[in-house]
N, C-alpha and C positions, 0 to 999 in steps of 0.2 A: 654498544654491546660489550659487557666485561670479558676480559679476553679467557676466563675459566667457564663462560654461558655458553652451554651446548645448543648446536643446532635442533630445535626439535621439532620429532615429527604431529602431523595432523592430530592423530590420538593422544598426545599427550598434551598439543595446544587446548584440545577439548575437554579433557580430565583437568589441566589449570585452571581453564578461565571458565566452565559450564556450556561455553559454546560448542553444542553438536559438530561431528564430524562431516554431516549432509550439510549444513550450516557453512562449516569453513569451505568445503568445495565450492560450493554456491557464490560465495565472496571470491574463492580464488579464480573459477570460472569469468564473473563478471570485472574484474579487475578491480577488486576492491582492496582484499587484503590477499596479497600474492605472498607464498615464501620464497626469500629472497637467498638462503643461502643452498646451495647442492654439494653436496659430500661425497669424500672419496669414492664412495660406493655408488654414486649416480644416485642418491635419494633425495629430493627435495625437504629443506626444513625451514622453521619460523625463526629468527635471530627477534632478540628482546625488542629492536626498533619495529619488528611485523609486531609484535603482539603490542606494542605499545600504540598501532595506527589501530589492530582490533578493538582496543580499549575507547579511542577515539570515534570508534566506529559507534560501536554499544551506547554510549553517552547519547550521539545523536539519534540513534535509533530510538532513544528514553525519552527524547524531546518531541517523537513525532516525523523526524524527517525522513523523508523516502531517499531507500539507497541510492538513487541515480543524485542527488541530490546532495548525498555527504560527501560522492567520489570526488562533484564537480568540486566541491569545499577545499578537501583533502589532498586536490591533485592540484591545488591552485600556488602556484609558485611563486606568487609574493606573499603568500602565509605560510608562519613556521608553526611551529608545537604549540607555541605560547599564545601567540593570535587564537590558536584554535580552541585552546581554552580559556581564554576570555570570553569568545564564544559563545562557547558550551557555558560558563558560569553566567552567561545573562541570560540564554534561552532555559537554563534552570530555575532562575530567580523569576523568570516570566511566568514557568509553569508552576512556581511555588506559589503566585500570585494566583493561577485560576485553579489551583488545588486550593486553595482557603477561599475560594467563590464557591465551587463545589460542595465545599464543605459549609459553608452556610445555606448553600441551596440544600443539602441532607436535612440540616436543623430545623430549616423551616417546615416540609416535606416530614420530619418526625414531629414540630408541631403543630400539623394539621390533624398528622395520625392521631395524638392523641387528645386533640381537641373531637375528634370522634368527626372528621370533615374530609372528605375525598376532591382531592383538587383537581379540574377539569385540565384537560390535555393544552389547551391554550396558556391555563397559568401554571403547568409544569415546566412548560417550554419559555414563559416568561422570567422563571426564576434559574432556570438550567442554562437559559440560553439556549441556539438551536446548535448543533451539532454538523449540521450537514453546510456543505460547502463546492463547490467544482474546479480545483485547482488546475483544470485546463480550460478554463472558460475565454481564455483569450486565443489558446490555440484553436480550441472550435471557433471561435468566431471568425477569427482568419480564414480556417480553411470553408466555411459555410456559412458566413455571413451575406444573405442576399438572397438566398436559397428558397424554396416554400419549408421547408423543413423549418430552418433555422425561424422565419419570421411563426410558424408554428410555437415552436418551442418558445418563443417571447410572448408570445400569448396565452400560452398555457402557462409558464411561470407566473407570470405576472398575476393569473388567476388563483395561483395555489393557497390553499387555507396555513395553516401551520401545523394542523393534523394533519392536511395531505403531504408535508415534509415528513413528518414523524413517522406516517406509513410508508412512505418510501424509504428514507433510512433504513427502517427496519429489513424492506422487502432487500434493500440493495444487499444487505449485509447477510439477510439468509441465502441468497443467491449468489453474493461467491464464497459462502460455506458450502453450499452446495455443489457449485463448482469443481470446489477442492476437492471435495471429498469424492466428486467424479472422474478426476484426474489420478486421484493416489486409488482408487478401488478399480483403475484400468477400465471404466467406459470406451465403448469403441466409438468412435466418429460414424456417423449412418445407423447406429444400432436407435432401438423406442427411447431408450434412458436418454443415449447423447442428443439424439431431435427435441424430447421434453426441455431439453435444460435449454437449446437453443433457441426453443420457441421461449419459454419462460426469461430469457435474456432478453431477445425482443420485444417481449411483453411487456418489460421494465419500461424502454428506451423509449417505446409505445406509448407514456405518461407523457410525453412531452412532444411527441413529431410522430407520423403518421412513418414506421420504419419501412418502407419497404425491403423486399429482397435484396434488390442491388446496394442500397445502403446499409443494410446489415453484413453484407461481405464487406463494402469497404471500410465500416468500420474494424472490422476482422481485420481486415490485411493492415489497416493504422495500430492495432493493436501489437501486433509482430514487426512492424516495419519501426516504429516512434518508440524510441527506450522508453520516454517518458510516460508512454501509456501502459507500455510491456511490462513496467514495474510496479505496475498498481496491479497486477493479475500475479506477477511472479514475487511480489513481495508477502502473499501468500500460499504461493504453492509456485515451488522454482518448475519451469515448463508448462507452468498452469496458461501462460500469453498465449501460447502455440497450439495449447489442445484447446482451449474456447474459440480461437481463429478456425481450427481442422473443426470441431463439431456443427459451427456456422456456414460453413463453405460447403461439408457437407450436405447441412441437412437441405441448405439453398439449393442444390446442383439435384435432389433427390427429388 
């Protein structure tokens, strides 16, 4: 830090870099990007090295990675700055590679359009590639491998068409918009809205294993208990882990 860089507050980290002010709490809450200097006056501020780990932050966020995910990177003390951008310039030059796939997959997709030919959901998904993926597939197996559920859910994958991905995608995704948008519009836990949403969650999870009750609260409490799950709820709506946990426990207990 140059010894003329003032210590600055949240509001004006936010005005600098575009990063909201709920944003930067969010980050200093979870230990992500903390301000590291306090002022005469007992005010917490940013010094150029926090805004320099935000910047850090931002890059991986560009690439895809989940917060829990950059902390462990960033907190990892046999890498300095320079590692980390190394990094970051190859997980960029990866994504510039499946941006110019994408971008042939448009091409193609525009010339179907105007070859005047509507291409079926199978060879959308062949030229797109599919999208969907379960990056806790090894920790569910751990914890339920053996289970009727689990041997369920092997069976029903293993069944799935490539449409029945595409519809799920889709559904998984209007479902924690949905979510969200039932967490920031203050749905109460036990009210019709918060029960619809936790039945239609179970509904989801229902494609693959037969959800019971008691499996739908445990899943709940894994949800608030395992950062790594809590950050796939809270990486779109910070506290969104905690109220789809309270909406499920509730609507289970009612």
């Amino acid at each position: 830090m140059h010894a003329n860089s003032p210590a600055r507050s949240v509001g004006a980290v936010a005005a600098l870099t575009g990063v909201s002010v709920r944003t930067l709490h969010h980050y200093d809450h979870i230990g992500l990007v903390m301000p590291s200097v306090r002022t005469a006056a007992g005010y917490r501020g940013y010094n150029d090295v926090d805004i320099e780990r935000l910047h850090l932050v931002l890059v991986y966020r560009s690439v895809g990675l989940r917060l829990g995910e950059i902390r462990a990177l960033l907190d990892d003390a046999d890498a300095d700055v320079l590692a980390h951008l190394r990094r970051q310039h190859n997980l960029l030059c990866e994504q510039a590679q499946q941006l110019q796939q994408t971008i042939k997959a448009v091409e193609e997709l525009m010339s179907a359009h105007n070859s005047g030919v509507q291409l079926s959901a199978e060879e959308q998904v062949e030229i797109f590639g599919s999208a969907v993926f379960d990056e806790h597939a090894e920790e569910v197996e751990s914890r339920w491998a053996g289970t009727e559920e689990w041997k369920q859910s092997q069976q029903r994958t293993a069944q799935m068409t490539k449409q029945d991905w595409i519809e799920f995608k889709a559904e998984n995704d209007a479902l924690l918009d949905a979510l969200a948008e039932g967490k920031r519009a203050g749905v109460r836990p036990g009210s019709a809205q918060a029960n619809a949403l936790a039945a239609r969650h179970r509904a989801n999870i229902s494609r693959f294993y037969d959800c019971s009750d008691d499996m739908h609260v445990s899943l709940a409490n894994i949800y608030v208990e395992d950062e790594r799950f809590a950050l796939y709820y809270d990486d779109a709506e910070p506290g969104l882990a905690q109220f789809v946990h309270d909406i499920i426990v509730t609507s289970a207990a009612g």
